[in-house]
py3Dmol code that shows the C-alpha trace and the ligand (Angstrom):
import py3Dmol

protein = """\
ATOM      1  CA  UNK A   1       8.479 149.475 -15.855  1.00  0.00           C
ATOM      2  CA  UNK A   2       5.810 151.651 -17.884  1.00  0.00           C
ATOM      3  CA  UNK A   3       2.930 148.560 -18.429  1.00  0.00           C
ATOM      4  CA  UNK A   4      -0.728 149.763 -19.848  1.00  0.00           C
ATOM      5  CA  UNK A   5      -2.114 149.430 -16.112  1.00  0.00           C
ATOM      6  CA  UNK A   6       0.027 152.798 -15.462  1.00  0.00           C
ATOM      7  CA  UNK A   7      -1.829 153.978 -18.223  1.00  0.00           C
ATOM      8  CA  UNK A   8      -4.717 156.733 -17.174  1.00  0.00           C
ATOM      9  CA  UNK A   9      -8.063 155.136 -17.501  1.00  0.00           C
ATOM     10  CA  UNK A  10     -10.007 156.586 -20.316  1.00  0.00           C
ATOM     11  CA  UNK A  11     -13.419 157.916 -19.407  1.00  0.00           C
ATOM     12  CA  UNK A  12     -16.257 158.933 -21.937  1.00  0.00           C
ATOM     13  CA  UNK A  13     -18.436 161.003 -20.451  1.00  0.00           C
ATOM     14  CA  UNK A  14     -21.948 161.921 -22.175  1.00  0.00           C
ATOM     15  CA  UNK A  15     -23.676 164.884 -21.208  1.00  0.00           C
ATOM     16  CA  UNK A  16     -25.545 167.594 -22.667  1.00  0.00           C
ATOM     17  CA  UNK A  17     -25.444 170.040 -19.778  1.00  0.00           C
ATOM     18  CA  UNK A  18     -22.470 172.118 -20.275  1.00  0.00           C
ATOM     19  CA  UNK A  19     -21.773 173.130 -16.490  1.00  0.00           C
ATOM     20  CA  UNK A  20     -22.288 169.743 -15.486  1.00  0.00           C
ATOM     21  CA  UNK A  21     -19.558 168.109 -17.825  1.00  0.00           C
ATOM     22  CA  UNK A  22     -17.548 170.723 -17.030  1.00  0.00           C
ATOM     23  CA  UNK A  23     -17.583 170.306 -13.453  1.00  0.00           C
ATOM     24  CA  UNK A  24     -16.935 166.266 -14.329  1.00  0.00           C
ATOM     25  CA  UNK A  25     -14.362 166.689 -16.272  1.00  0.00           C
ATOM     26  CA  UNK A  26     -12.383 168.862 -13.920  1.00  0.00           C
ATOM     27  CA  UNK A  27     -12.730 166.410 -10.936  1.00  0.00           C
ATOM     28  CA  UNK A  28     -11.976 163.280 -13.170  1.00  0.00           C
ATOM     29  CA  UNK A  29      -8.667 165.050 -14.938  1.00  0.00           C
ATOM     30  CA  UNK A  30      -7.673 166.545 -11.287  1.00  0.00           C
ATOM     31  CA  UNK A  31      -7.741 162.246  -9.890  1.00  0.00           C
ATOM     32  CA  UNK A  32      -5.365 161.472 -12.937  1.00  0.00           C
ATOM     33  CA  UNK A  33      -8.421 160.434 -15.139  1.00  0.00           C
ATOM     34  CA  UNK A  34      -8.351 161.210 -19.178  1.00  0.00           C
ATOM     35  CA  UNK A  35     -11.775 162.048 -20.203  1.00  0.00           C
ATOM     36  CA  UNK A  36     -13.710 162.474 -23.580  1.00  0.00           C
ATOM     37  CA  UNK A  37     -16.782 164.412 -23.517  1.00  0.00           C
ATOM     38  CA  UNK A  38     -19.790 164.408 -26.060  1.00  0.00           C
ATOM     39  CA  UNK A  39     -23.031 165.427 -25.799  1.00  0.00           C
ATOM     40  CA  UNK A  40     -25.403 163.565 -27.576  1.00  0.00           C
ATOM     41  CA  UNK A  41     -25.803 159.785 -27.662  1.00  0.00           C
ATOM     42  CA  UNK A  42     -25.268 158.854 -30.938  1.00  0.00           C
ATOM     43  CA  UNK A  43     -21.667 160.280 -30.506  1.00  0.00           C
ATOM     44  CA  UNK A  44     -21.305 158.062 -27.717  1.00  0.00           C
ATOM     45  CA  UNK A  45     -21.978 155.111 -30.169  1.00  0.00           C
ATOM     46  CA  UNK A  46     -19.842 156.461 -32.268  1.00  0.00           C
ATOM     47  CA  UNK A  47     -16.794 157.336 -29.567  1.00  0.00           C
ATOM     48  CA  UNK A  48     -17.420 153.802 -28.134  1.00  0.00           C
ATOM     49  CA  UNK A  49     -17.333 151.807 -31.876  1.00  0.00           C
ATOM     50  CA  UNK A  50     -14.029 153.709 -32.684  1.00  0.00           C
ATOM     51  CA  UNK A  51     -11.669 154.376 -29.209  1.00  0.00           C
ATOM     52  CA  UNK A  52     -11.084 152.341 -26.340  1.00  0.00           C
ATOM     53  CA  UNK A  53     -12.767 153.316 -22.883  1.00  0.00           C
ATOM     54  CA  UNK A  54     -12.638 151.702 -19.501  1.00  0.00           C
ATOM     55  CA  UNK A  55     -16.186 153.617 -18.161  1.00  0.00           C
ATOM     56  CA  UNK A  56     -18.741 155.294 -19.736  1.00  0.00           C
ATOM     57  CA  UNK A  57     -20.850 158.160 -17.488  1.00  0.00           C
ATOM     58  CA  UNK A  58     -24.211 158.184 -19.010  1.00  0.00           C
ATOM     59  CA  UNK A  59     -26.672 161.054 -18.556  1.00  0.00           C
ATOM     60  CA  UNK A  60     -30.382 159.646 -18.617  1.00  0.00           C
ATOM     61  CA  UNK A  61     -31.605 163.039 -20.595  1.00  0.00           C
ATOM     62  CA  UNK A  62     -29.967 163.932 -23.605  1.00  0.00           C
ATOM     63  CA  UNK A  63     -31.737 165.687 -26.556  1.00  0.00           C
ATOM     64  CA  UNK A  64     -31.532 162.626 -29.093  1.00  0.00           C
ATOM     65  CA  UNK A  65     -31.894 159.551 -27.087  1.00  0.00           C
ATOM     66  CA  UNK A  66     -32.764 158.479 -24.012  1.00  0.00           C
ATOM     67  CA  UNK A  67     -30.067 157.322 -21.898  1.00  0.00           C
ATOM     68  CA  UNK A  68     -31.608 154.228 -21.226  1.00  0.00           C
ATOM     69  CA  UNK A  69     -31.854 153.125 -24.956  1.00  0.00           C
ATOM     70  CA  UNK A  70     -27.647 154.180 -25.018  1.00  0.00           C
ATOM     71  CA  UNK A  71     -27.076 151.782 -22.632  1.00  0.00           C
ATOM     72  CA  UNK A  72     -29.503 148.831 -23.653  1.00  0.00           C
ATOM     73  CA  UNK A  73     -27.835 149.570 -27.507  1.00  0.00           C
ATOM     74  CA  UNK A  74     -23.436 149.546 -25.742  1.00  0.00           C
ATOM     75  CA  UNK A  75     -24.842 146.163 -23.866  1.00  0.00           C
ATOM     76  CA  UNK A  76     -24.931 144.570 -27.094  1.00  0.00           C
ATOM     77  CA  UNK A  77     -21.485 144.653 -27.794  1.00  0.00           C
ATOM     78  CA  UNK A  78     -19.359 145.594 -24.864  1.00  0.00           C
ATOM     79  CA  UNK A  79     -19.334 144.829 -21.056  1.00  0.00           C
ATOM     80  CA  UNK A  80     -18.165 148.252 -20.242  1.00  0.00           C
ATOM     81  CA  UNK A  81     -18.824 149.902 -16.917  1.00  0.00           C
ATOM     82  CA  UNK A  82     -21.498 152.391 -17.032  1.00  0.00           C
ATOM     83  CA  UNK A  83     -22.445 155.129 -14.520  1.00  0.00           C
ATOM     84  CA  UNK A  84     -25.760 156.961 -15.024  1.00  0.00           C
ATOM     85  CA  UNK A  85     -26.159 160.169 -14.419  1.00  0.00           C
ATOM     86  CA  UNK A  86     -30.027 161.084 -13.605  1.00  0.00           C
ATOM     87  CA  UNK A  87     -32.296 163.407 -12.247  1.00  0.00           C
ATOM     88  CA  UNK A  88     -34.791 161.494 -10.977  1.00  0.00           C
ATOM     89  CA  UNK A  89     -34.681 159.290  -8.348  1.00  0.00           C
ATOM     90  CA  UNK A  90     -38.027 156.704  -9.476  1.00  0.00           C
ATOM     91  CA  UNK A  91     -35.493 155.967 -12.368  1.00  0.00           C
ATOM     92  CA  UNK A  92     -32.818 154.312 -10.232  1.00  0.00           C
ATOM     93  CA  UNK A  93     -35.108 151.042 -10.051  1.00  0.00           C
ATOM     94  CA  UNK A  94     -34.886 150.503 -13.670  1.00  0.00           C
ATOM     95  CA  UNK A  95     -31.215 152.020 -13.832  1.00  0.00           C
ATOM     96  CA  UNK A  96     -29.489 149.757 -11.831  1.00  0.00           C
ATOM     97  CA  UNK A  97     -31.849 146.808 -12.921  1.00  0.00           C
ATOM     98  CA  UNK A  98     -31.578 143.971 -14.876  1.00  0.00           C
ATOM     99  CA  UNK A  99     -33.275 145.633 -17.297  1.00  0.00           C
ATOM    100  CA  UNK A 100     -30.901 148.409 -18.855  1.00  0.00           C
ATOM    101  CA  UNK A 101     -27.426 146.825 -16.965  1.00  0.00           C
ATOM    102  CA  UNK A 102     -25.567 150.035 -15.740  1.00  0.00           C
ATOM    103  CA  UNK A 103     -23.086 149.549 -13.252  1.00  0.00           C
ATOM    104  CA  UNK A 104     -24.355 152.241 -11.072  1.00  0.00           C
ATOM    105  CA  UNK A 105     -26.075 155.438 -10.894  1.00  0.00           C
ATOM    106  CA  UNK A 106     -25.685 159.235  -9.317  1.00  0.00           C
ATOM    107  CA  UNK A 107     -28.306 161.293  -8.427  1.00  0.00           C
ATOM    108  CA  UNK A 108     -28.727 164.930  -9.510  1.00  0.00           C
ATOM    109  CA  UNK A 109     -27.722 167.241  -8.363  1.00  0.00           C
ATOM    110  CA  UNK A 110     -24.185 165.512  -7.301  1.00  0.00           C
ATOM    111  CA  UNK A 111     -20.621 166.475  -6.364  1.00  0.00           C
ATOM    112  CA  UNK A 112     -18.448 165.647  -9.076  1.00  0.00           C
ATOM    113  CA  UNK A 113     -16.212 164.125  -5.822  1.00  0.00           C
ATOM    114  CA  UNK A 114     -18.828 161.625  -5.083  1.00  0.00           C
ATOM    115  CA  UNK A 115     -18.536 160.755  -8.712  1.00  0.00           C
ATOM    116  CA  UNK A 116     -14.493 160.028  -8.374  1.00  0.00           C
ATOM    117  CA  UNK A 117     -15.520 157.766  -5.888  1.00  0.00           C
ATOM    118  CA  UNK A 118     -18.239 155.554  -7.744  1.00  0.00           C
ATOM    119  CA  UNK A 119     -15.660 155.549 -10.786  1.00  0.00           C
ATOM    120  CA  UNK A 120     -12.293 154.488  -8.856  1.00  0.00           C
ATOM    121  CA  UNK A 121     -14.376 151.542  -6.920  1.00  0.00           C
ATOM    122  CA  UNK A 122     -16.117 150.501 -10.256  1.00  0.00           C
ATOM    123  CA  UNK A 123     -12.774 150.685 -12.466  1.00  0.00           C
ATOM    124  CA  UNK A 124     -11.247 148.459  -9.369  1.00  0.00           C
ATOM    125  CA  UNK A 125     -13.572 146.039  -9.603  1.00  0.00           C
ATOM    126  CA  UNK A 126     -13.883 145.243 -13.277  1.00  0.00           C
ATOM    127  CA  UNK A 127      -9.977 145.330 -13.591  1.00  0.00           C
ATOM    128  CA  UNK A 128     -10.363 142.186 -10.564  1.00  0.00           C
ATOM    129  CA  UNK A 129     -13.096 140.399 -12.407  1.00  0.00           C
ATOM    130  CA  UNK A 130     -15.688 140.507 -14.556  1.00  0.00           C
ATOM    131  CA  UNK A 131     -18.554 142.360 -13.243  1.00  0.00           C
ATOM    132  CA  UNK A 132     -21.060 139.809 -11.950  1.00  0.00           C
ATOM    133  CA  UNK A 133     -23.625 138.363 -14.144  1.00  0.00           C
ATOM    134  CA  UNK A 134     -22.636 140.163 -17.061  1.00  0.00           C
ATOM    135  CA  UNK A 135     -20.067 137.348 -18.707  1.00  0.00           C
ATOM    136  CA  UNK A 136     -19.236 137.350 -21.867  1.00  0.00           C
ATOM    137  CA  UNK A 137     -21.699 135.606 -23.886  1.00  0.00           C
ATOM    138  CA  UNK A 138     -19.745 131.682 -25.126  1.00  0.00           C
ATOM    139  CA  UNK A 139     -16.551 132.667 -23.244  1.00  0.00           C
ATOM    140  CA  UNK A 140     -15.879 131.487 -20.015  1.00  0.00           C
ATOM    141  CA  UNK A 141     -13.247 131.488 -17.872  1.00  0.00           C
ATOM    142  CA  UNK A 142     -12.553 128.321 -14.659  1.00  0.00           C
ATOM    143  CA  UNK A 143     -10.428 129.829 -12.707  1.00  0.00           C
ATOM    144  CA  UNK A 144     -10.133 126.497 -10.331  1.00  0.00           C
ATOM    145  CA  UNK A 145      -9.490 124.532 -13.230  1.00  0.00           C
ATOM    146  CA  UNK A 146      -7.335 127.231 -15.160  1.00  0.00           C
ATOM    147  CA  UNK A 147      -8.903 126.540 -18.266  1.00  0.00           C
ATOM    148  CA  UNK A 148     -11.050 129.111 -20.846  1.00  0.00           C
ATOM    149  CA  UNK A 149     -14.418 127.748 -22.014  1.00  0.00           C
ATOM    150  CA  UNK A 150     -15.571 129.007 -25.505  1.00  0.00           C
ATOM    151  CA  UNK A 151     -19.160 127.984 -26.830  1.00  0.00           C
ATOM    152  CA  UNK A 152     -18.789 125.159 -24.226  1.00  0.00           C
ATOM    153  CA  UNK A 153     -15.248 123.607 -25.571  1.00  0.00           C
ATOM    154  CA  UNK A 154     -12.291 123.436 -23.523  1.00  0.00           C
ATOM    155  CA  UNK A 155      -9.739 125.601 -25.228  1.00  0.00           C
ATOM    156  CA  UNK A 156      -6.307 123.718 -25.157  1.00  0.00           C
ATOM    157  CA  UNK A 157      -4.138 126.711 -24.490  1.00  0.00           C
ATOM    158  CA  UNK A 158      -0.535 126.806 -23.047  1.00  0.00           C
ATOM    159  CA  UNK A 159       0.174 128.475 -19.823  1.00  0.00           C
ATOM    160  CA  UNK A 160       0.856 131.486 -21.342  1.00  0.00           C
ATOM    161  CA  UNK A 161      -1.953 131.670 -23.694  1.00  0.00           C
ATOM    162  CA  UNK A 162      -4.254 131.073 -21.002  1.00  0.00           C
ATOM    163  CA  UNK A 163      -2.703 133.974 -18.645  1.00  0.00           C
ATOM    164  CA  UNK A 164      -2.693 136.693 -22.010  1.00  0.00           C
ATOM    165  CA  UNK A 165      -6.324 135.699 -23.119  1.00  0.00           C
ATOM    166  CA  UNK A 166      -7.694 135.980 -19.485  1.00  0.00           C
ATOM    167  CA  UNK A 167      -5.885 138.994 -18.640  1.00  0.00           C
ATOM    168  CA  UNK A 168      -8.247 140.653 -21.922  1.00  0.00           C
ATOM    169  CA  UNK A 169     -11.263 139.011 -21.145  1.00  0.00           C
ATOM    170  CA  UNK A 170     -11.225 140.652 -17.698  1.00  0.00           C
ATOM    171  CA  UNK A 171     -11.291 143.704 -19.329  1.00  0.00           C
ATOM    172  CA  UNK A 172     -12.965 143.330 -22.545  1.00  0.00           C
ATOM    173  CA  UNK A 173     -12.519 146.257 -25.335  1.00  0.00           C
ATOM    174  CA  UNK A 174      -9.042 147.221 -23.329  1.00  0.00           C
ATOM    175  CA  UNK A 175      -6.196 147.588 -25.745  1.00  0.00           C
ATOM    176  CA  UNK A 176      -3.321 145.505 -24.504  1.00  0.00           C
ATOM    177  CA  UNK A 177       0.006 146.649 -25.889  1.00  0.00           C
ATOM    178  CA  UNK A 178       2.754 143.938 -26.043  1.00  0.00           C
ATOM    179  CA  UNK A 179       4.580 144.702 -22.894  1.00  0.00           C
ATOM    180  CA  UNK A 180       1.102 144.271 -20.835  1.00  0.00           C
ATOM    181  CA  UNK A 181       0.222 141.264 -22.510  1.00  0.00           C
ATOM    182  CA  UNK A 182       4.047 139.715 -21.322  1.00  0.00           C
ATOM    183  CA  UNK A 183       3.384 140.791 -17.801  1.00  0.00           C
ATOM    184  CA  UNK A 184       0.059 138.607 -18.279  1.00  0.00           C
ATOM    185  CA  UNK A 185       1.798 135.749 -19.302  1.00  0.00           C
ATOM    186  CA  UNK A 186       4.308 135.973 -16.923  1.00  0.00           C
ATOM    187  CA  UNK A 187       7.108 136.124 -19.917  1.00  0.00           C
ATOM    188  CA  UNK A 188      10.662 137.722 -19.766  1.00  0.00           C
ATOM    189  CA  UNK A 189      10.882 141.748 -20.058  1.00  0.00           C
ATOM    190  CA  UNK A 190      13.722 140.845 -23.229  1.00  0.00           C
ATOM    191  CA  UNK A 191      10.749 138.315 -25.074  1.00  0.00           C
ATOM    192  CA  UNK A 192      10.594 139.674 -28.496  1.00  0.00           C
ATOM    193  CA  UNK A 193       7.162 141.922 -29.368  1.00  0.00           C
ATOM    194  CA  UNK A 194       7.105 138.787 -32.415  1.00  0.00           C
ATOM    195  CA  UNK A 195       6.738 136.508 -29.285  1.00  0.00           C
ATOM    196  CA  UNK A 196       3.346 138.114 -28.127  1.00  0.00           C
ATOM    197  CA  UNK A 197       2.482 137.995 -31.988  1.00  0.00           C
ATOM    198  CA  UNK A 198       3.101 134.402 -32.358  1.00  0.00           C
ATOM    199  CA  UNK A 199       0.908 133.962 -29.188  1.00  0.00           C
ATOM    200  CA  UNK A 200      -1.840 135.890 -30.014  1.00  0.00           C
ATOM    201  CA  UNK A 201      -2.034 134.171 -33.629  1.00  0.00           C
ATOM    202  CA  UNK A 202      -2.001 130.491 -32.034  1.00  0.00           C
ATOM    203  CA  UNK A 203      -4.862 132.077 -29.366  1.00  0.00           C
ATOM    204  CA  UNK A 204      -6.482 133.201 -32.597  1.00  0.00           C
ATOM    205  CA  UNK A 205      -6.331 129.940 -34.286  1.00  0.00           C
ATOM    206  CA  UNK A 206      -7.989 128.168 -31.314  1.00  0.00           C
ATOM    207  CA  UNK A 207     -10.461 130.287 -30.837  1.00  0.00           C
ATOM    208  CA  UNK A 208     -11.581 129.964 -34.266  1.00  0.00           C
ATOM    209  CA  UNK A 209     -11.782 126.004 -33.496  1.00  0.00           C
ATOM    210  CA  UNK A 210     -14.418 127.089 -31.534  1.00  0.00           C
ATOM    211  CA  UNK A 211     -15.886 129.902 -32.664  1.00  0.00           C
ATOM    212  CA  UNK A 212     -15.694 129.760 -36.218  1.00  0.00           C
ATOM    213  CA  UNK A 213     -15.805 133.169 -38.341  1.00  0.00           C
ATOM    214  CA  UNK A 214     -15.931 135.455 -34.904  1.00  0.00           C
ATOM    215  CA  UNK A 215     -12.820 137.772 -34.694  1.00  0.00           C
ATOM    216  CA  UNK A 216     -12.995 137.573 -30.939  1.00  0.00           C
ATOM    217  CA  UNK A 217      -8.798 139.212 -30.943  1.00  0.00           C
ATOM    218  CA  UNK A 218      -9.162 142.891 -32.381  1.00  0.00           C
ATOM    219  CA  UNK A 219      -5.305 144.132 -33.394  1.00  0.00           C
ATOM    220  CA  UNK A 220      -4.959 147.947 -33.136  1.00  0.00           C
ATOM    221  CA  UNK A 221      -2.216 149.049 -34.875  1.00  0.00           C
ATOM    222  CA  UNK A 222       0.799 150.166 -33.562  1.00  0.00           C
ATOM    223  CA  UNK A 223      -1.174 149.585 -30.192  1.00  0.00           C
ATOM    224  CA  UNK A 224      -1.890 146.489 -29.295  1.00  0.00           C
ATOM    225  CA  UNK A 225      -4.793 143.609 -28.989  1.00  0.00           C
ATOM    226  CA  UNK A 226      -7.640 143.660 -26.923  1.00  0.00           C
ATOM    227  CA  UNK A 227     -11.051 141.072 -26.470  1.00  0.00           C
ATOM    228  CA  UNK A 228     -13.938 142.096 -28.346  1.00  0.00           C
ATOM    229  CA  UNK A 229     -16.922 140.350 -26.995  1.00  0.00           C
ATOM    230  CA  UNK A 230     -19.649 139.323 -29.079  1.00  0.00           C
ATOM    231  CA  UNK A 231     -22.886 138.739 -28.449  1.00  0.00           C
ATOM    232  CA  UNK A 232     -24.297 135.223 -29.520  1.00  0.00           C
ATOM    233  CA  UNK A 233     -25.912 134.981 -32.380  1.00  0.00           C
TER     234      UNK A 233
END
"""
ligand_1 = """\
1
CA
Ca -29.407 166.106 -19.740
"""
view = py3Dmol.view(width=600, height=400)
view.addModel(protein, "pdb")
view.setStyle({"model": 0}, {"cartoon": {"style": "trace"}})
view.addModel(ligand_1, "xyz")
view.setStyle({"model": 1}, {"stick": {}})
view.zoomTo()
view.show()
């Protein structure tokens, strides 16, 4: 069965060194990886605000802002794995800090193999779990007790809500089409797409319990849903 886990996972890669991306894009497309490229990082706000990525690979120097301030500026809305990219190697302290929040870092020069590598164990992990320490802000998931937190309250989901909203949070800004969502939940191949619907507006309802005027479900069209987080106001 074709779910959105056999899907290639969708890599934005910013960097304004031409040789470099090209090298990086060959290697990612030759592992099965679909990659977008800009070059400057306002179109990586952009590219971020309007498709859905799994990682972002983050060059530190690029002519309109440092890569630093990219990162610090996706942290504020998304939980997406980032790889920097940087030259210098007295960077890496406040790369992989606290501080900016990357997921990891490659020094320059690199071989574009290497970078597979750091993607493939990074994608891995953040498909498993959260990465740690960077929850989403009022959501929280007890595994032990099987139950989702939101701004502290207990959501009272059923089994199947539970399994479809975890499944998103894992993975925040993921579209989820229907049939991904009803391997989640553990629900028949022949459930009707309106099933997942009628799910998704009950999660939606109870969420809004508890969140009140946060659109925490984004729908995509034709696509799917996915978990937007959102950072506490
Ligand atoms: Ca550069």
């Amino acid at each position: 069965m074709y779910t959105s886990t056999d899907m290639p996972a969708n890599i934005l890669l910013v960097e304004d060194d031409k040789p470099i991306a090209e090298n990086v894009i060959l290697a990612l497309e030759r592992d099965g990886y679909a990659c977008s490229h800009v070059q400057l990082g306002a179109s990586c706000m952009r590219s971020l605000s309007s498709n859905a990525f799994d990682l972002v690979i983050l060059d530190v120097g690029l002519p309109d802002m440092n890569g630093f301030e990219v990162c610090k500026a996706i942290r504020k809305s998304s939980n997406i794995p980032v790889i920097f990219l940087t030259a210098r190697s007295d960077e890496i302290d406040r790369v992989v800090g606290l501080e900016i929040g990357a997921d990891d870092y490659v020094l320059k020069p690199f071989s574009p193999r290497e970078l597979v590598a750091r993607v493939k164990t990074i994608l891995r992990r953040s498909q498993l779990s959260p990465p740690p320490g960077q929850s989403v802000p009022g959501i929280h998931i007890d595994e032990d007790r099987a139950c989702i937190l939101c701004n502290g309250i207990v959501l009272d989901l059923t089994r199947a809500e539970y399994f479809m909203l975890r499944a998103m949070i894992r993975v925040p800004n993921k579209i989820f089409d229907r049939e991904a969502l009803m391997d989640a939940a553990g629900l028949a191949e022949a459930s009707l797409d309106r099933v997942i619907d009628t799910h998704i507006k009950s999660l939606r309802a109870k969420l809004v319990t508890a969140a009140p005027g946060v659109e925490i479900i984004h729908t995509h069209r034709g696509m799917g849903y996915s978990f937007v987080p959102v950072s506490e106001k």
